[in-house]
Biopython code that builds the backbone (N, CA, C, O; Angstrom):
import numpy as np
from Bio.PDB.StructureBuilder import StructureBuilder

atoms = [
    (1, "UNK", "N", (84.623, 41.520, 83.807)),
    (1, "UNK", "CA", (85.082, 41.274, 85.160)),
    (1, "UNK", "C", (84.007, 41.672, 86.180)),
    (1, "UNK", "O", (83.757, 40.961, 87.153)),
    (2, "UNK", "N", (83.427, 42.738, 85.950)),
    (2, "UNK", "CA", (82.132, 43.809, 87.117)),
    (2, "UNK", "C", (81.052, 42.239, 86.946)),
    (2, "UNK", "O", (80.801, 41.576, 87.952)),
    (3, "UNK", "N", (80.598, 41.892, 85.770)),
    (3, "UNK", "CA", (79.459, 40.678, 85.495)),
    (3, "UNK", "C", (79.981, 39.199, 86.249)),
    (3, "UNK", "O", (79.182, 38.337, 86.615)),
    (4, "UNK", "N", (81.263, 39.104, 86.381)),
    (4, "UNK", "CA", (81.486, 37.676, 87.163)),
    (4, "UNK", "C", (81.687, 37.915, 88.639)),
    (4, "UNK", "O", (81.760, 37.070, 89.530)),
    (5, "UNK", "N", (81.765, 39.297, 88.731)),
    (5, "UNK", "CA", (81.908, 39.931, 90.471)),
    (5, "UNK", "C", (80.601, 39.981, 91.229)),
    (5, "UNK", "O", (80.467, 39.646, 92.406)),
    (6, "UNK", "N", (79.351, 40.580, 90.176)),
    (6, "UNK", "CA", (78.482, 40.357, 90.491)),
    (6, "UNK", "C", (77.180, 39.322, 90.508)),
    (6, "UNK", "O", (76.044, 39.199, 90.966)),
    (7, "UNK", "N", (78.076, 38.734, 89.757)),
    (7, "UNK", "CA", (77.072, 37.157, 89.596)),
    (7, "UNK", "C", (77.336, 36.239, 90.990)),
    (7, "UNK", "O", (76.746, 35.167, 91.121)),
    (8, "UNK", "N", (78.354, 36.784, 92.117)),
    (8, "UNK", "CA", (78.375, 36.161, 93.484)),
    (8, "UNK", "C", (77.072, 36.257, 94.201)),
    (8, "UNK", "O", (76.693, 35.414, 95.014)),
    (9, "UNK", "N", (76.409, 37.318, 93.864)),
    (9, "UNK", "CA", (75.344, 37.827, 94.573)),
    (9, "UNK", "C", (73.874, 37.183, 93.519)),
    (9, "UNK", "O", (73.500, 37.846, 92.552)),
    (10, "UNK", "N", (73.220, 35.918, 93.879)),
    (10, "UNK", "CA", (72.313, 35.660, 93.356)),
    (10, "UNK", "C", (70.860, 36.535, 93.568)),
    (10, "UNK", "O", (70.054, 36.308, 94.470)),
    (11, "UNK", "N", (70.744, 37.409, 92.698)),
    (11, "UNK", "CA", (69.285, 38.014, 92.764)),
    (11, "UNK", "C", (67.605, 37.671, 92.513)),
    (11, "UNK", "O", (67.338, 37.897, 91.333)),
    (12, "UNK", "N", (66.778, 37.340, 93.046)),
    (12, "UNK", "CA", (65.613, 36.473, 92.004)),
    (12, "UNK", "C", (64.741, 37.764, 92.318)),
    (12, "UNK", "O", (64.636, 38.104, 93.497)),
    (13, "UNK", "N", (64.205, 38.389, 91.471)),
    (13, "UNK", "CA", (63.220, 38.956, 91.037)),
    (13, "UNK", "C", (61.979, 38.348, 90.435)),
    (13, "UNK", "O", (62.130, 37.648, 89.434)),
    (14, "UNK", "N", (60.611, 38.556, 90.991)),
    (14, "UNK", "CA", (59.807, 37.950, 90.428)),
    (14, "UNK", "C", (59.140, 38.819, 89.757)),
    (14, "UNK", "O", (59.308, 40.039, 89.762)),
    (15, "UNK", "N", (58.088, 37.981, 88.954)),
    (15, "UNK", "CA", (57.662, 38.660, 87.362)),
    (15, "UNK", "C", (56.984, 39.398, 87.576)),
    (15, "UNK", "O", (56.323, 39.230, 88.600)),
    (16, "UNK", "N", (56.723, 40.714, 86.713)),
    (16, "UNK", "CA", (55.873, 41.396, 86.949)),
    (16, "UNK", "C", (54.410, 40.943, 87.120)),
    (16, "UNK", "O", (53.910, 41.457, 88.121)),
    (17, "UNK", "N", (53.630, 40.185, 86.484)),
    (17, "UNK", "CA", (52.781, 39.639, 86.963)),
    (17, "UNK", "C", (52.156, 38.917, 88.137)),
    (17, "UNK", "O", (51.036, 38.568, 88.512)),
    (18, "UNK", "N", (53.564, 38.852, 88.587)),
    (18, "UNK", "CA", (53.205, 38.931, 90.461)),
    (18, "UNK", "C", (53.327, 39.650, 91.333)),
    (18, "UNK", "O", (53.566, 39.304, 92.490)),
    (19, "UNK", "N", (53.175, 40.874, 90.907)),
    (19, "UNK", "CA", (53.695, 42.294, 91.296)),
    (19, "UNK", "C", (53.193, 43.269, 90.501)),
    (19, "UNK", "O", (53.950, 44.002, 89.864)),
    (20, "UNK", "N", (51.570, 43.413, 90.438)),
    (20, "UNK", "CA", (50.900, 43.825, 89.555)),
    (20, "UNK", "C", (50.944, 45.551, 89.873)),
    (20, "UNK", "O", (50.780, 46.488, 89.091)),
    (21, "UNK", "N", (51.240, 45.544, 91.376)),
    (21, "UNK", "CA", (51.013, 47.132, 92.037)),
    (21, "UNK", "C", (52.207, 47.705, 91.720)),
    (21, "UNK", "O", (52.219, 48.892, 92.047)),
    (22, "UNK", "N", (53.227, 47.326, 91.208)),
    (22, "UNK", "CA", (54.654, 48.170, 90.426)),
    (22, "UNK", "C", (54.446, 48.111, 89.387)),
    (22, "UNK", "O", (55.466, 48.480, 88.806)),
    (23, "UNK", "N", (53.401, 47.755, 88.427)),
    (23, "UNK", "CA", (53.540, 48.200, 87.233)),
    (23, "UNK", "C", (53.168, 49.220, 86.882)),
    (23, "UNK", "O", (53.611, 49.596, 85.796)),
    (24, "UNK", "N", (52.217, 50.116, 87.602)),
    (24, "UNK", "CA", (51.758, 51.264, 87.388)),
    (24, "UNK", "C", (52.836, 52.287, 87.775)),
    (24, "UNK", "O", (53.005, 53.096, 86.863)),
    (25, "UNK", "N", (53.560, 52.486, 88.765)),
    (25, "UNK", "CA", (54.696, 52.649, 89.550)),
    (25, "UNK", "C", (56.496, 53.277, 88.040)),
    (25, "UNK", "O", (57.286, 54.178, 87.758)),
    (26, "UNK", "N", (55.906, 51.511, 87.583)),
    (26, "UNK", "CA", (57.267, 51.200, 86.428)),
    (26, "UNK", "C", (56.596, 52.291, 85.635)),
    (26, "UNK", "O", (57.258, 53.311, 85.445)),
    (27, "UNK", "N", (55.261, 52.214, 85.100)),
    (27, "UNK", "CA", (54.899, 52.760, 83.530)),
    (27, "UNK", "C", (54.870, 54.441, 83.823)),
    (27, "UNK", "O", (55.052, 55.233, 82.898)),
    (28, "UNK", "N", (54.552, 55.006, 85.596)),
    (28, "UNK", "CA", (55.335, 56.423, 85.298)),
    (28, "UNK", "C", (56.516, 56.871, 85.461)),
    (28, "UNK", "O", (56.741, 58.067, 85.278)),
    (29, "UNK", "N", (57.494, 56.004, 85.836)),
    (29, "UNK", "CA", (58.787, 56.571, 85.702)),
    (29, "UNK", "C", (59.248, 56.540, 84.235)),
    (29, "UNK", "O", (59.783, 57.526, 83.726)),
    (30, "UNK", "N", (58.999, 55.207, 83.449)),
    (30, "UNK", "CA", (59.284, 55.832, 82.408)),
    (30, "UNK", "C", (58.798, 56.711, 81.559)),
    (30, "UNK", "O", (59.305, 57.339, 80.630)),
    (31, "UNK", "N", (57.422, 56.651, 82.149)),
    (31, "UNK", "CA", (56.662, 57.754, 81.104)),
    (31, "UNK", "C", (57.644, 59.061, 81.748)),
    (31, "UNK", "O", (58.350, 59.301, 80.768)),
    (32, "UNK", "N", (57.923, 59.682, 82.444)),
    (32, "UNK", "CA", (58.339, 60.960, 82.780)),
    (32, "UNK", "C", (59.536, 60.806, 82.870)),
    (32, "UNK", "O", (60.206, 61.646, 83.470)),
    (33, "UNK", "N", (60.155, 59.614, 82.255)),
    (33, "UNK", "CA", (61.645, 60.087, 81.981)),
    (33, "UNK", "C", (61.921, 59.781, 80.557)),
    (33, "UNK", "O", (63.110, 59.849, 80.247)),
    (34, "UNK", "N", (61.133, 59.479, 79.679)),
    (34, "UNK", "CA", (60.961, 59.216, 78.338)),
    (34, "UNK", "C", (60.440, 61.382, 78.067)),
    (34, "UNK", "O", (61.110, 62.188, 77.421)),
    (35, "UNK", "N", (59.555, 61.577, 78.573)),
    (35, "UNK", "CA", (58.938, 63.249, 78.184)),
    (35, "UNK", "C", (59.820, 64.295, 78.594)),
    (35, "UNK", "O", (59.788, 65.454, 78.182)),
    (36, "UNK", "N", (61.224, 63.434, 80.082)),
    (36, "UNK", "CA", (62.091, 64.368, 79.585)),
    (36, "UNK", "C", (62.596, 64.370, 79.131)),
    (36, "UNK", "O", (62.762, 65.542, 78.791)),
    (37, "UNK", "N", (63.544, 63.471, 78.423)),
    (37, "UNK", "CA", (64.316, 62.893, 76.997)),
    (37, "UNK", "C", (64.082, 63.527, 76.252)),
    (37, "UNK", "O", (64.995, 64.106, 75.664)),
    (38, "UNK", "N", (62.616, 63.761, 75.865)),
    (38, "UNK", "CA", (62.037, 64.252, 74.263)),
    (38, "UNK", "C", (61.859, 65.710, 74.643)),
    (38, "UNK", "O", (62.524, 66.455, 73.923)),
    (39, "UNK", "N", (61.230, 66.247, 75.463)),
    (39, "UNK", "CA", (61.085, 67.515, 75.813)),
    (39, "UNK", "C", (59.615, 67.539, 75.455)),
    (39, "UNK", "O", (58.960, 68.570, 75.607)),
]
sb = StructureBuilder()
sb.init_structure("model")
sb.init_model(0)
sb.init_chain("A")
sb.init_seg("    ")
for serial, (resi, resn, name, xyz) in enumerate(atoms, 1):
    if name == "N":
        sb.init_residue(resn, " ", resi, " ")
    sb.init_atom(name, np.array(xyz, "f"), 0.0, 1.0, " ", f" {name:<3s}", serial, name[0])
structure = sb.get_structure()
């Protein structure tokens, strides 16, 4: 029901490859939320 409520709202995200300056951005959040996971 939440997935057909929110499919009203069309989102377009473009690819990371066009948005080269968030990938560095993306790769430390997960790096530092992956090292706190593991400890």
């Amino acid at each position: 029901d939440l997935y057909y409520r929110l499919n009203v709202f069309p989102i377009q995200l473009p690819p990371l490859r066009e948005r080269p300056k968030d990938i560095v951005a993306l790769a430390k959040h997960f790096a530092s939320r992956f090292a706190g996971a593991e400890g």
